[in-house]
Backbone as ProteinMPNN parsed JSONL, in Angstrom:
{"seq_chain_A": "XXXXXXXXXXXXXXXXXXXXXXXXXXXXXXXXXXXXXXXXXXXXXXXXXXXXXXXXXXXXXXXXXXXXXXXXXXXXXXXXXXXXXXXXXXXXXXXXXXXXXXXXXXXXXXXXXXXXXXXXXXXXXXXXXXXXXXXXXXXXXXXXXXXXXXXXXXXXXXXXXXXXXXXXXXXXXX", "coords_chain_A": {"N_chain_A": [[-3.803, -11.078, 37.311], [-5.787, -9.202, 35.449], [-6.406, -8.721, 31.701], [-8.797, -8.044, 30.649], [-9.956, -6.71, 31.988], [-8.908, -4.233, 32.731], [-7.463, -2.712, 34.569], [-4.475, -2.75, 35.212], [-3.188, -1.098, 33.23], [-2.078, 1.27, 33.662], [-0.972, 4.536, 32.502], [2.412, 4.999, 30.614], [3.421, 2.469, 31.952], [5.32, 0.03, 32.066], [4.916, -2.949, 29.829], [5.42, -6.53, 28.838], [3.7, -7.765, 26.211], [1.66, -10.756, 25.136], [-0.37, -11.772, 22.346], [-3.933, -13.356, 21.378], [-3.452, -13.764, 19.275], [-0.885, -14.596, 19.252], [1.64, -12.626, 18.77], [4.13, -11.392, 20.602], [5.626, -8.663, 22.034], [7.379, -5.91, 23.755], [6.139, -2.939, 25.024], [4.979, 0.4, 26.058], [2.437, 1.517, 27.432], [0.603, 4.216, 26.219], [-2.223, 4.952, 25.924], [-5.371, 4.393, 27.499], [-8.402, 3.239, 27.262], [-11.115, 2.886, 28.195], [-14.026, 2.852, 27.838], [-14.089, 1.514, 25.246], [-12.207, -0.377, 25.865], [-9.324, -0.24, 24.968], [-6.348, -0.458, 24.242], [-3.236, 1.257, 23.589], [-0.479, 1.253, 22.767], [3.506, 1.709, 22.725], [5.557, 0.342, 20.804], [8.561, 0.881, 20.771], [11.653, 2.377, 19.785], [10.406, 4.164, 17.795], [8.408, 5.252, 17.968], [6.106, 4.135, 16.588], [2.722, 3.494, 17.077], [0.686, 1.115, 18.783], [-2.637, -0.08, 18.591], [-4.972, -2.079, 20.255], [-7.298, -4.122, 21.262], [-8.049, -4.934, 24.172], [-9.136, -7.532, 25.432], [-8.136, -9.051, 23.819], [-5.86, -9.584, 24.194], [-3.364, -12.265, 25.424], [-1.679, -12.621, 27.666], [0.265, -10.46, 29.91], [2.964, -9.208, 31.13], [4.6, -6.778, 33.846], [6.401, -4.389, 33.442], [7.403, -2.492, 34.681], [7.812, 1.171, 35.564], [7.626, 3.91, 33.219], [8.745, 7.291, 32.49], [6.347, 10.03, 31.681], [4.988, 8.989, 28.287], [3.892, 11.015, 26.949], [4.893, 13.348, 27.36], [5.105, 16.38, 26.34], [7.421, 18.023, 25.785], [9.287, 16.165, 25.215], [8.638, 14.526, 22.801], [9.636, 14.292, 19.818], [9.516, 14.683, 16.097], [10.417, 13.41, 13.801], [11.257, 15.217, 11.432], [12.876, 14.929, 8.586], [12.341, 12.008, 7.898], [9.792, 11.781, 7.419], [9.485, 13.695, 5.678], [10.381, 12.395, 3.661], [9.085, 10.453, 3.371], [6.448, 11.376, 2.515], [7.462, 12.34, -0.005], [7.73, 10.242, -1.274], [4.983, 9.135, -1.598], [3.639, 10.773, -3.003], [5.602, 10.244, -5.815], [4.567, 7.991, -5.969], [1.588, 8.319, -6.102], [1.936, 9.926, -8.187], [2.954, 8.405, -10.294], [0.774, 6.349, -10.881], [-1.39, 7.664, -11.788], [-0.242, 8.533, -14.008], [-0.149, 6.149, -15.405], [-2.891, 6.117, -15.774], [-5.492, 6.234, -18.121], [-6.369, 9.096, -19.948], [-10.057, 9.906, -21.279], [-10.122, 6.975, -22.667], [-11.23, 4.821, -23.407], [-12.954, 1.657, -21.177], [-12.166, -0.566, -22.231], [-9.676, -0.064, -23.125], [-8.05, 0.621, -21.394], [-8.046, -1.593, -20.102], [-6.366, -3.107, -21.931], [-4.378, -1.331, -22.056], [-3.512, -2.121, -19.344], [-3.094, -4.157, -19.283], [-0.78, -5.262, -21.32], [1.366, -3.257, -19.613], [1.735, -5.09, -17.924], [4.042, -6.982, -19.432], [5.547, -5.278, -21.077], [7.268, -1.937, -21.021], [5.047, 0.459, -21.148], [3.184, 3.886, -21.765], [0.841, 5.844, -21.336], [-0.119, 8.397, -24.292], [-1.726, 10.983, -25.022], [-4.652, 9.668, -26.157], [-3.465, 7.266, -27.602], [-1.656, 4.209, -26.928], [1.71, 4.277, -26.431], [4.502, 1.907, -26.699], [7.569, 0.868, -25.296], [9.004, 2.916, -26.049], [8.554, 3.253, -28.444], [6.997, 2.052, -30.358], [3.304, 2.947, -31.293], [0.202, 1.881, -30.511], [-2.777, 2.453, -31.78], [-6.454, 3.67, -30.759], [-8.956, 1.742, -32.671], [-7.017, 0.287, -30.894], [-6.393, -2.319, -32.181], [-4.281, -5.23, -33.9], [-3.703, -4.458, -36.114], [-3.792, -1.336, -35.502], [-1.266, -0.481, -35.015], [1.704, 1.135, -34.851], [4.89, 2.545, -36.45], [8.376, 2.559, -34.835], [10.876, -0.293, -34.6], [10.889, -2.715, -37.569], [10.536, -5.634, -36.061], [10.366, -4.792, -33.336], [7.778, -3.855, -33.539], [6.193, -6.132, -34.494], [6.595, -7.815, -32.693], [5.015, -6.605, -30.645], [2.336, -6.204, -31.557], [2.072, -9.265, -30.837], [2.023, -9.368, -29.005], [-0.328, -7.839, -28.268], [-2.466, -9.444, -29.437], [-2.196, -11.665, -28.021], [-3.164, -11.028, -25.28], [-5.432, -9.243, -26.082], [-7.318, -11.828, -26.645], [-6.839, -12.803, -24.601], [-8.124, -10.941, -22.389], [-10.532, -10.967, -23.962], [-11.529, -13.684, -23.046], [-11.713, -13.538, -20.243], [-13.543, -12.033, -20.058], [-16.133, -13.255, -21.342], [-16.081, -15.45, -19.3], [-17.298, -14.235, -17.61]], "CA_chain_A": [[-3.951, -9.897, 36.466], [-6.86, -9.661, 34.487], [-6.472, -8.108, 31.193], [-10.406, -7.703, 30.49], [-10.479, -5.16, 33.177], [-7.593, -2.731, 32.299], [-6.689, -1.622, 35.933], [-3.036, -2.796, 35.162], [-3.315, -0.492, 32.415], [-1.932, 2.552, 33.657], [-0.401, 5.021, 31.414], [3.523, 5.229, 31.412], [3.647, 1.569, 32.905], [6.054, -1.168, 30.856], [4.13, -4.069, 29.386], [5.565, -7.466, 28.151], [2.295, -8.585, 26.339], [0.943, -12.014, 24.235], [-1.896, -11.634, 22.108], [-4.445, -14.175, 21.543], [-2.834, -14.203, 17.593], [0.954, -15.197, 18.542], [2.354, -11.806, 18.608], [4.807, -10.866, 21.218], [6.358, -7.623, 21.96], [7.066, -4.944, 24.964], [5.745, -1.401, 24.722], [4.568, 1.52, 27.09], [1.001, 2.274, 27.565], [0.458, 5.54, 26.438], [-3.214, 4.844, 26.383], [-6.045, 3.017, 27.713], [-9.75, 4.107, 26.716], [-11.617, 1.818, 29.258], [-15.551, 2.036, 27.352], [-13.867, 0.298, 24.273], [-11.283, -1.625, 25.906], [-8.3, -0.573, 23.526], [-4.667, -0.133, 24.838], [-2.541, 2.069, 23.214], [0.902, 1.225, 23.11], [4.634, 2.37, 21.736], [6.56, -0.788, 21.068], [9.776, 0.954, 20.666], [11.672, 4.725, 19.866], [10.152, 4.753, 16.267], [7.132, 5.963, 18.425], [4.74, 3.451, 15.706], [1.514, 3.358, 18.099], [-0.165, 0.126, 18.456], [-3.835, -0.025, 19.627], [-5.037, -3.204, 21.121], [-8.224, -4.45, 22.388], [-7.361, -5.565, 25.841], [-9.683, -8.624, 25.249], [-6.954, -9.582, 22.118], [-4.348, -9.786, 25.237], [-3.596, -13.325, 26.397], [-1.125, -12.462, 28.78], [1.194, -9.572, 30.124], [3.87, -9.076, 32.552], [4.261, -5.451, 34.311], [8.418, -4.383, 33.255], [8.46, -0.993, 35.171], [6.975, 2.221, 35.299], [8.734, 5.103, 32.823], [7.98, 8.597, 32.271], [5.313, 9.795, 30.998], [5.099, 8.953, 27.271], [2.622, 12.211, 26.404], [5.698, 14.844, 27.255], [5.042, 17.289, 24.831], [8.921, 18.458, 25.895], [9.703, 15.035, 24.759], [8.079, 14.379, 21.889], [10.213, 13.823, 18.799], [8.979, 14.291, 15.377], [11.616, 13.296, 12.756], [11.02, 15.268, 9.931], [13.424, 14.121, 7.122], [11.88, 10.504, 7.37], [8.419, 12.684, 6.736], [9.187, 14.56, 3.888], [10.887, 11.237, 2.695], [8.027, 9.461, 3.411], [5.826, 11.917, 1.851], [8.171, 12.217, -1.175], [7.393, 8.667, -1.946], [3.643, 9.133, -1.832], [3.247, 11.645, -4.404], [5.611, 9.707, -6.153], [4.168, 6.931, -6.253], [0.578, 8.744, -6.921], [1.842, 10.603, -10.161], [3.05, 7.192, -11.588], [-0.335, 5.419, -10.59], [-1.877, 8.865, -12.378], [0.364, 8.395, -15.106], [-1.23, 5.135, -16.031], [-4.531, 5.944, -16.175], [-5.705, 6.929, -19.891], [-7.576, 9.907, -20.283], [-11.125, 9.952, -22.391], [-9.901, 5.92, -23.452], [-12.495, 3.23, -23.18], [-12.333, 0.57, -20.261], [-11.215, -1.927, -23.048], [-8.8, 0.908, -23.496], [-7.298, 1.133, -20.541], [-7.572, -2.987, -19.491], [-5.417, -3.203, -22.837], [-2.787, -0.914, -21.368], [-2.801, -2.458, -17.929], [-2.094, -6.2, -19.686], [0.48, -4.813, -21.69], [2.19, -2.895, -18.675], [2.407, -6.531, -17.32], [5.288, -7.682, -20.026], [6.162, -4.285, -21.723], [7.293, -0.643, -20.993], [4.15, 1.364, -21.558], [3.141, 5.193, -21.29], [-0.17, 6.996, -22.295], [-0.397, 9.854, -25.367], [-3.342, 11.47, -25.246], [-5.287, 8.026, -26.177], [-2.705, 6.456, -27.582], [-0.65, 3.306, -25.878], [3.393, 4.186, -26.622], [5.217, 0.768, -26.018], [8.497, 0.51, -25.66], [8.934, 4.383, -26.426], [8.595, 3.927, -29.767], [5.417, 1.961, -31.083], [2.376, 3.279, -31.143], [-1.203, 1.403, -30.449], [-4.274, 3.573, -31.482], [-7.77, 3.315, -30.977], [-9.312, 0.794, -31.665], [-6.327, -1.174, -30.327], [-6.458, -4.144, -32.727], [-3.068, -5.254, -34.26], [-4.318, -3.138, -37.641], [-3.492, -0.462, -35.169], [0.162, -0.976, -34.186], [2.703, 1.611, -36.136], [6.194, 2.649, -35.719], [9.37, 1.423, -34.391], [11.417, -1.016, -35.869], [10.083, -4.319, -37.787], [10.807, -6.816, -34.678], [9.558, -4.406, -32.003], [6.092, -3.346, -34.149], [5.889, -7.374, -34.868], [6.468, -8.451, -30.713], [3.767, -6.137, -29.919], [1.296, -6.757, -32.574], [2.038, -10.399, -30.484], [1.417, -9.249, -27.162], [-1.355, -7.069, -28.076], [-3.411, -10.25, -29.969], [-2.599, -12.467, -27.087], [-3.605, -9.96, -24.379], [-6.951, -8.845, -26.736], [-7.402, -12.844, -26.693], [-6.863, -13.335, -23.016], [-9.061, -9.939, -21.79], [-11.96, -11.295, -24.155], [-12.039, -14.779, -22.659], [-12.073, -13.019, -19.117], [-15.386, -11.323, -20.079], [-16.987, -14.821, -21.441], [-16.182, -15.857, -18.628], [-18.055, -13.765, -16.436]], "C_chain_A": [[-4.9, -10.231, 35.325], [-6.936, -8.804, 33.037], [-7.356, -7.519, 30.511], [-10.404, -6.615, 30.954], [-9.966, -4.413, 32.594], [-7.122, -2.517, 33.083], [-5.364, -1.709, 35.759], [-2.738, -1.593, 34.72], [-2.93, 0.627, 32.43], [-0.966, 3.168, 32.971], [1.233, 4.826, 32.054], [4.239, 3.603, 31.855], [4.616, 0.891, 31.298], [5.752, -2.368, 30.612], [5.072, -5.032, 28.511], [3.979, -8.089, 27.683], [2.837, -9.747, 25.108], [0.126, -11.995, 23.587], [-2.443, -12.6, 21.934], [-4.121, -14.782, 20.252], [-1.42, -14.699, 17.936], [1.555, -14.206, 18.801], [2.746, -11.765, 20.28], [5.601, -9.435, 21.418], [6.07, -6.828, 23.67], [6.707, -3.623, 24.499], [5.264, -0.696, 26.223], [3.223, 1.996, 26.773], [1.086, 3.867, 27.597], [-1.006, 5.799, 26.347], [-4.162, 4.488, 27.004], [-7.226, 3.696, 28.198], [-10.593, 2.763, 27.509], [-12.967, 2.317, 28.648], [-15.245, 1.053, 26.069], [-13.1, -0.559, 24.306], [-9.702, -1.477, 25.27], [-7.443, 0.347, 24.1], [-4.104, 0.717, 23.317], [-1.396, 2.217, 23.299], [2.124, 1.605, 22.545], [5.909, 1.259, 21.962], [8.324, -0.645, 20.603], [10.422, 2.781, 20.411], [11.022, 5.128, 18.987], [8.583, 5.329, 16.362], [6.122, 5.663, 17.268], [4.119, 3.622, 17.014], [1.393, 1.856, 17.297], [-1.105, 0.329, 18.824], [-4.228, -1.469, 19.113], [-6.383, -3.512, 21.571], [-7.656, -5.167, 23.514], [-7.685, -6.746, 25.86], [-8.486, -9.651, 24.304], [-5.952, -9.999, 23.126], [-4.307, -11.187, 25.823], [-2.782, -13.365, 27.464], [-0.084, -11.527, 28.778], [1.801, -9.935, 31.142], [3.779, -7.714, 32.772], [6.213, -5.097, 34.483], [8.466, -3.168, 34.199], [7.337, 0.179, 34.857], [8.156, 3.324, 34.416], [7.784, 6.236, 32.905], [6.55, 9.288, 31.497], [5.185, 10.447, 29.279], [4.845, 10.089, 26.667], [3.69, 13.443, 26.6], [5.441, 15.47, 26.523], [6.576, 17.952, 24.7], [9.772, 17.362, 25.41], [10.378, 14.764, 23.762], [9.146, 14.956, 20.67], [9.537, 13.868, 17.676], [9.763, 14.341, 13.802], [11.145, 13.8, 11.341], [11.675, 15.577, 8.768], [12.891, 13.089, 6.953], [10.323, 11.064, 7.481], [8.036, 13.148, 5.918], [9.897, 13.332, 3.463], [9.289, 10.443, 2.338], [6.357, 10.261, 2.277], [5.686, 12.299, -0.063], [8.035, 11.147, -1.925], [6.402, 8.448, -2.051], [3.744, 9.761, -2.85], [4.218, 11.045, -5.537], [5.143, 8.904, -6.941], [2.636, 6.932, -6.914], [0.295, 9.444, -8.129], [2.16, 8.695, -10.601], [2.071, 6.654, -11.744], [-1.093, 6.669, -11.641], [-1.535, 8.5, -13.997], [-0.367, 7.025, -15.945], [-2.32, 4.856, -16.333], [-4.787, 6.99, -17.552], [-7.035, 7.933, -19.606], [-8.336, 10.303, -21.158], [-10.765, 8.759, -23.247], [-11.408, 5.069, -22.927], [-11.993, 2.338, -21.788], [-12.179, -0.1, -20.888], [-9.843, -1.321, -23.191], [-7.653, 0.616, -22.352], [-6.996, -0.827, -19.841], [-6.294, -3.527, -20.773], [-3.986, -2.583, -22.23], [-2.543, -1.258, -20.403], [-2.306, -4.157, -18.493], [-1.186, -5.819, -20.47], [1.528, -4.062, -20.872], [2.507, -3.913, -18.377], [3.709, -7.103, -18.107], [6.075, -6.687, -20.763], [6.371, -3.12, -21.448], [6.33, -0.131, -21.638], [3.653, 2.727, -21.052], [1.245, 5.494, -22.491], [0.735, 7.968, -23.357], [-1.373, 10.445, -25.743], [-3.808, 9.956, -25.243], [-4.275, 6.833, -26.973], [-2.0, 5.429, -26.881], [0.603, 3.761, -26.894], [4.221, 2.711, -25.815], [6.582, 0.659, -26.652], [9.474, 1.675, -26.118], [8.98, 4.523, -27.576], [7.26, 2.987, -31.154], [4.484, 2.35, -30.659], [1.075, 2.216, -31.261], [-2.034, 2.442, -30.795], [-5.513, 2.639, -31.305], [-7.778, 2.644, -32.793], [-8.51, -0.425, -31.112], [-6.058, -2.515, -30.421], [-4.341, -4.122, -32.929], [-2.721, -4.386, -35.142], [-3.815, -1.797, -37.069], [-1.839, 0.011, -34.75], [0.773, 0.141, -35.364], [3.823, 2.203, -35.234], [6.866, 1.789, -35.382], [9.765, -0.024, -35.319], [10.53, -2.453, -36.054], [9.476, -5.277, -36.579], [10.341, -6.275, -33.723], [7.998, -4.149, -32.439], [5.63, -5.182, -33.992], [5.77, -7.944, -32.895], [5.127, -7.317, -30.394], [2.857, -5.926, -30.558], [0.801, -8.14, -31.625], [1.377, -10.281, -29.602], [0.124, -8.975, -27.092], [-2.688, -8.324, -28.53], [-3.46, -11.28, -28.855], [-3.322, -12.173, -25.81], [-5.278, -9.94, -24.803], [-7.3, -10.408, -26.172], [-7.775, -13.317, -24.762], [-8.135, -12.056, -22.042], [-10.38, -10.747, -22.262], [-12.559, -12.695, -23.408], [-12.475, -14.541, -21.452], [-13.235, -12.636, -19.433], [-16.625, -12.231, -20.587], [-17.017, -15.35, -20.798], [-17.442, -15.673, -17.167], [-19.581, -13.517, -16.607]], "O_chain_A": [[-4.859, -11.168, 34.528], [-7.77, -7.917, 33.219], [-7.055, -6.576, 29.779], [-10.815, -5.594, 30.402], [-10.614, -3.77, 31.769], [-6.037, -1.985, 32.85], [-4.792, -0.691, 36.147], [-2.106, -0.843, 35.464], [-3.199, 1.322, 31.45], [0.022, 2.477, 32.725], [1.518, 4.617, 33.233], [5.45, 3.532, 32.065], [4.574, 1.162, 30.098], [6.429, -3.138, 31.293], [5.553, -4.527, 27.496], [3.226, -8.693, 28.447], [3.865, -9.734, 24.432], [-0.806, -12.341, 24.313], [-1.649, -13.474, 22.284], [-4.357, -15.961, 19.991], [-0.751, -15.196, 17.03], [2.577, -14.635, 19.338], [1.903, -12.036, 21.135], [6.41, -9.316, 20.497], [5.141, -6.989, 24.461], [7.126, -3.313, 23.384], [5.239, -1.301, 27.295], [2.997, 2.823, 25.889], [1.453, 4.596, 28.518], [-1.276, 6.949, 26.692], [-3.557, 3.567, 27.553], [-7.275, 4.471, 29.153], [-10.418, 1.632, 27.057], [-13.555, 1.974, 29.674], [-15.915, 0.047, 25.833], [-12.939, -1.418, 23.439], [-8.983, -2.464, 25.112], [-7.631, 1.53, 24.386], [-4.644, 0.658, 22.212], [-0.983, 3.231, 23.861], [1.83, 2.014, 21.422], [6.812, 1.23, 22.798], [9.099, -1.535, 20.253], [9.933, 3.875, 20.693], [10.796, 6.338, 18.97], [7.817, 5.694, 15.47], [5.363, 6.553, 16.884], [4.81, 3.868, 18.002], [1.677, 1.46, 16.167], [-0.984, 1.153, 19.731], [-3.968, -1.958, 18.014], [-6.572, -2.911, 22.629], [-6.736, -5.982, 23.445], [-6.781, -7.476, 26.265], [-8.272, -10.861, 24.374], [-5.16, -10.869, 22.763], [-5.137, -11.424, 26.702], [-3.1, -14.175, 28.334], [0.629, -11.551, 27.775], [1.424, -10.767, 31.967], [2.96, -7.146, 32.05], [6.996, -5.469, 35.358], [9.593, -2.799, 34.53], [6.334, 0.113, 34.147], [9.296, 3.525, 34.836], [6.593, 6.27, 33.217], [5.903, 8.612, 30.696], [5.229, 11.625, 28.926], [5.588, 10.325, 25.714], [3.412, 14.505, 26.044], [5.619, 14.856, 25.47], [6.932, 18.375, 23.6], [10.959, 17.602, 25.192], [11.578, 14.683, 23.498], [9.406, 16.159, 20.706], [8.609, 13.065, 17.777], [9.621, 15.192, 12.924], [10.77, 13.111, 10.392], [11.204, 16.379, 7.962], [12.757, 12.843, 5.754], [9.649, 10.074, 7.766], [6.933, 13.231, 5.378], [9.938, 13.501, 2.245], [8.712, 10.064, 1.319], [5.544, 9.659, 1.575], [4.788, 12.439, -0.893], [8.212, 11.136, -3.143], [6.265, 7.398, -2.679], [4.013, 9.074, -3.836], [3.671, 11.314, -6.606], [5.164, 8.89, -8.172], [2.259, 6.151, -7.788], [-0.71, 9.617, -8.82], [1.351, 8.009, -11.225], [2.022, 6.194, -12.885], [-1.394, 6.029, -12.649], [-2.328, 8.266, -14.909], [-1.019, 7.107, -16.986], [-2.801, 3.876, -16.903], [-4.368, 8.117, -17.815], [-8.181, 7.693, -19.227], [-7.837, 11.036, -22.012], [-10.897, 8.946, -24.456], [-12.278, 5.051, -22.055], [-10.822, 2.35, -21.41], [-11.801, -1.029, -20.174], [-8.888, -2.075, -23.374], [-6.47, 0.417, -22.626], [-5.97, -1.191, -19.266], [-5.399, -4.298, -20.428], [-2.909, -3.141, -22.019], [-1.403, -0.979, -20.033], [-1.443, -4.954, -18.126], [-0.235, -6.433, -19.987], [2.666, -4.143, -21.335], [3.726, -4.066, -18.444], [4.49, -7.729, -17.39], [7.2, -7.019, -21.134], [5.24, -2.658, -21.598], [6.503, -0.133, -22.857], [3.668, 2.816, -19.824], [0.839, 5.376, -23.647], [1.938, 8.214, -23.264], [-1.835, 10.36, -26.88], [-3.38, 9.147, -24.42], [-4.466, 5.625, -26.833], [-1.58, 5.953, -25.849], [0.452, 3.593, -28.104], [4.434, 2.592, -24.608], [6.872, 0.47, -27.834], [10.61, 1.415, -26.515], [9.339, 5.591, -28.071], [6.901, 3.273, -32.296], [4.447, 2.258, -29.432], [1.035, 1.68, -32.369], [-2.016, 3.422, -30.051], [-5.65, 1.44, -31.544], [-7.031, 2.899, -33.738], [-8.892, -1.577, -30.904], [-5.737, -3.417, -29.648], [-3.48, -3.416, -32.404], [-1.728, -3.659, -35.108], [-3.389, -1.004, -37.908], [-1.613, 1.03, -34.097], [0.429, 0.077, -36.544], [3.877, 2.356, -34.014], [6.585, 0.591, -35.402], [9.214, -0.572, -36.274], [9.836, -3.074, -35.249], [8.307, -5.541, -36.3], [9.764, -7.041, -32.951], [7.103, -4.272, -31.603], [4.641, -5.406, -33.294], [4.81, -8.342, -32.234], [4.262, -7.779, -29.651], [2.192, -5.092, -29.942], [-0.404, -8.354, -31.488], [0.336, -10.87, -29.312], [-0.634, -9.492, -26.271], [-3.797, -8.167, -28.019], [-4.543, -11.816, -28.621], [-4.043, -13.033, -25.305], [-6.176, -10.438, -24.125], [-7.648, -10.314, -24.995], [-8.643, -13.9, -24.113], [-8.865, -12.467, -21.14], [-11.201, -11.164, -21.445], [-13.762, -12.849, -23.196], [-13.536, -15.093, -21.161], [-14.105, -13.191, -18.761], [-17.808, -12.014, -20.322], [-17.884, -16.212, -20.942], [-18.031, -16.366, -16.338], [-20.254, -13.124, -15.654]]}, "name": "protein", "num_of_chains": 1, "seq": "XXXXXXXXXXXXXXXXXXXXXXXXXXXXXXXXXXXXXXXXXXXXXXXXXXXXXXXXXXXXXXXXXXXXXXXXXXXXXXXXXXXXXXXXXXXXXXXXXXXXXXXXXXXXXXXXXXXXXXXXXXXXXXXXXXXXXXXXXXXXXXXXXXXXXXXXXXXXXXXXXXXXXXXXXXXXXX"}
C-alpha cells in the first residue's frame, strides 16, 4: 500500500495511520483531493477534520469500510458548544479591546501593557487606573501618579519607574 498514490484512499474507508512526525490516530476518510495529495479525515465523533498530505503518511492500515461520512441526514451540528464557543470569542475580544488605549501614545500604551504584567489595570479615556483607584496621566512619569491611598500611590509610583526604566533600556537596545 502506497500512500503517495491515494488509491487506498477511498471515502468512508477506516484508516489506522502514522505520520512521518510521530502522530498516531484512526479516522474516516471523508476526503481525498488527489492533484494536492491531502486526505481529509474525522479522527473521532467531535467531527474535528484533519487534512493530511498523503506524502506526511508513513504508514496506514485499512480498519473497515463505514457509512458514508458526508450524510447530510447525519450530520450533527452541536449548537450549545457553538454559541459557547462563540461566547468566549467576543469575550475574549472585548477584553483584548478593553486594553488598548484610545488617542494614547505607543509609550502610552507599552506603559500600560508592563504594568498589566504585575498590577490590575483599566484605561480612562487616556488615563492608566491601577488598582481601581490610582490614577497615571499623561505624561506617565511618577510626577503623574495621584489618588488612592499613600502605600498603593507609593507601589505604583515603584512599578511605574521600574517599568519606565526597563521599556527605555529595551529601546537602547534596539
Amino acid at each position: 500500500m502506497d500512500a503517495s498514490s491515494g488509491d487506498e484512499f477511498t471515502v468512508g474507508c477506516l484508516l489506522s495511520i502514522k505520520t512521518s512526525l510521530g502522530d498516531e490516530f484512526e479516522g474516516q476518510v471523508i476526503t481525498y483531493d488527489r492533484p494536492s495529495n491531502i486526505l481529509g479525515s474525522d479522527p473521532g465523533p467531535c467531527r474535528n477534520i484533519r487534512l493530511l498530505k498523503a506524502s506526511c503518511i508513513k504508514e496506514f492500515s485499512y480498519l473497515g469500510q463505514a457509512e458514508d461520512p458526508l450524510d447530510s441526514k447525519k450530520c450533527y451540528i452541536d449548537l450549545n458548544t457553538l454559541q459557547a464557543r462563540e461566547e468566549a470569542a467576543i469575550r475574549q475580544a472585548e477584553a483584548d479591546a478593553e486594553r488598548l488605549g484610545v488617542g494614547v501614545t505607543v509609550e502610552a500604551q507599552n506603559i500600560f501593557d508592563a504594568l498589566s504584567k504585575t498590577l490590575p489595570v483599566r484605561w480612562d479615556k487616556t488615563a492608566i487606573v491601577v488598582m481601581n483607584e490610582v490614577r497615571v496621566s499623561s505624561p506617565y512619569l511618577p510626577e503623574s501618579v495621584s489618588g488612592g491611598t499613600p502605600a498603593a500611590k507609593e507601589r505604583v509610583k515603584k512599578v511605574l519607574e521600574l517599568e519606565r526604566r526597563r521599556l527605555q533600556a529595551r529601546v537602547a537596545a534596539q
